[in-house]
N, C-alpha and C positions, 0 to 999 in steps of 0.2 A: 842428871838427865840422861834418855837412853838414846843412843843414836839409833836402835835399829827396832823393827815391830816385833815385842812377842807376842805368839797369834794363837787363842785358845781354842779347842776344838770349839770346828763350826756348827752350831745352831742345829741346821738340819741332818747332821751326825749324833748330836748329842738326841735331837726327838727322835732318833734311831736308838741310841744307845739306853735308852732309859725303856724301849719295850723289851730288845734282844740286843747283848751285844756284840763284838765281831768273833767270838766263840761258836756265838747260835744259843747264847745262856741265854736265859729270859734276868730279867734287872729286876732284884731285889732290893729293894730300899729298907733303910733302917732308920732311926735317930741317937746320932752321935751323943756318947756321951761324954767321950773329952773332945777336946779338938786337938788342931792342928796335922790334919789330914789335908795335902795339896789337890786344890778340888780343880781341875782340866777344865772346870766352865768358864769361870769367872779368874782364874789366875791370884786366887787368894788359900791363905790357910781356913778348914773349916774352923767352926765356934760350937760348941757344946748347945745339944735342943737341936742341932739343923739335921733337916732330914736329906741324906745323902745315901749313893749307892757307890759299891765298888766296881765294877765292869771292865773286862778285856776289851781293849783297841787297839785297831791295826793301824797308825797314825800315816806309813806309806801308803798304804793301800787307799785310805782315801785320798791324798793328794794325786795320786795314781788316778785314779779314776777320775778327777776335775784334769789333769793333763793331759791322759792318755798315753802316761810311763808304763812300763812295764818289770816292776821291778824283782820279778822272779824270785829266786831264793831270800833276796834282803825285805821281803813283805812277812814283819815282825807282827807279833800282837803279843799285850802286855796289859797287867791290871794298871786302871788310873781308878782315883776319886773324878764323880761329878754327886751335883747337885742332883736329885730326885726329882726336881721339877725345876722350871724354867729359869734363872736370878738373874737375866736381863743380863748376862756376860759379865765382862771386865769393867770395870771403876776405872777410869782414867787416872794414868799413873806414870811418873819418870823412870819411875824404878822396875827393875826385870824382876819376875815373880821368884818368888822362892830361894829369894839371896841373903845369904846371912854370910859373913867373913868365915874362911876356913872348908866351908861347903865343899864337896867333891864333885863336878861334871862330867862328864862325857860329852865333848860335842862331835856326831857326825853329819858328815859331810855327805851329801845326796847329787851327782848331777840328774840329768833333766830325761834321763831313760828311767830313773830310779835307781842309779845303782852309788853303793858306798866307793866315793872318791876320795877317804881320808878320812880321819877323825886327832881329838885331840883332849886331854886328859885337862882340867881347867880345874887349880884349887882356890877359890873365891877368896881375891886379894880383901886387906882394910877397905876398899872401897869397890864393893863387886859389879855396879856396874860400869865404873873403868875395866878393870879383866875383861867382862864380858861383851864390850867394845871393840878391845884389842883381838880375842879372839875371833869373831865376827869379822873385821875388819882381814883380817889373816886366814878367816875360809874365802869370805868373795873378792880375795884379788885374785884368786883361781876363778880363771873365766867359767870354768866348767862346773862349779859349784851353784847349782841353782837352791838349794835350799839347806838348813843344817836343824837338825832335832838335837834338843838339850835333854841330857838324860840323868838323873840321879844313880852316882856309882853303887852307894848301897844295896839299892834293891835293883838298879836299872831300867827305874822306872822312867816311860817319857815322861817330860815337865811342860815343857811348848816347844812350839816351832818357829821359827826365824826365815823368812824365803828374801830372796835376793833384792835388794831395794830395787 
């Protein structure tokens, strides 16, 4: 079980994302023909047949804009997977998305102007949402830590966001 929310992009980003996305591209949708592509809507791996697009997000910049941060130079954008059309978000679930033993994270650290207050390298113990707990647990005793983005070391891609209980 996860002590903390992973929070997938919201709804009315994503009916953004699927006309233009935070590039100014227009969304192109395709149909997957393998899967396992981490899809940012719904917090699951895609399935072969689903039609899916890839799209650049600025994951700061919008929480920026619902707080009225200002997060200057750290306002990133990066290709995710979403869904091409609506899948009703996330399936409720104990477990943090996209966790397999051995996985490489990046978790940073965001205070409340927008800016990076730290980060931290996480390689997903036998049971990842322990680690993912401890780490968590270990950004917000820093009072200053309002929210932490998970990011795949690989590619660097974001995975979810985490904001402060």
């Amino acid at each position: 079980m996860t002590t903390y929310s992973a929070r997938p992009i919201a709804p009315s980003a994503l009916a953004r994302l699927r006309v233009t996305d935070d590039a100014g591209r227009a969304c192109v949708p395709y149909t997957a023909t393998d899967g396992g592509h981490p899809l940012r809507c719904c917090l699951r791996l895609s399935e072969p047949g689903e039609r899916i697009a890839l799209v650049s997000y600025a994951p700061l910049r919008r929480w920026a804009a619902e707080t009225g941060a200002e997060p200057g130079a750290y306002d990133e954008q990066g290709p995710v997977f979403v869904h091409a059309e609506d899948c009703g978000g996330p399936a409720s679930s104990e477990e943090y998305p996209f966790s397999r033993t051995g996985a490489l994270r990046t978790l940073r650290r965001y205070d409340a102007a927008g800016r990076i207050v730290g980060g931290r390298l996480l390689e997903l113990p036998g049971a990842p949402a322990e680690g993912f707990d401890r780490a968590f647990a270990e950004a917000f005793a820093d009072p200053a830590v309002a929210l932490v983005h998970v990011r795949a070391v690989e590619y660097g891609c974001f995975q979810f966001e985490v904001r402060r209980p």
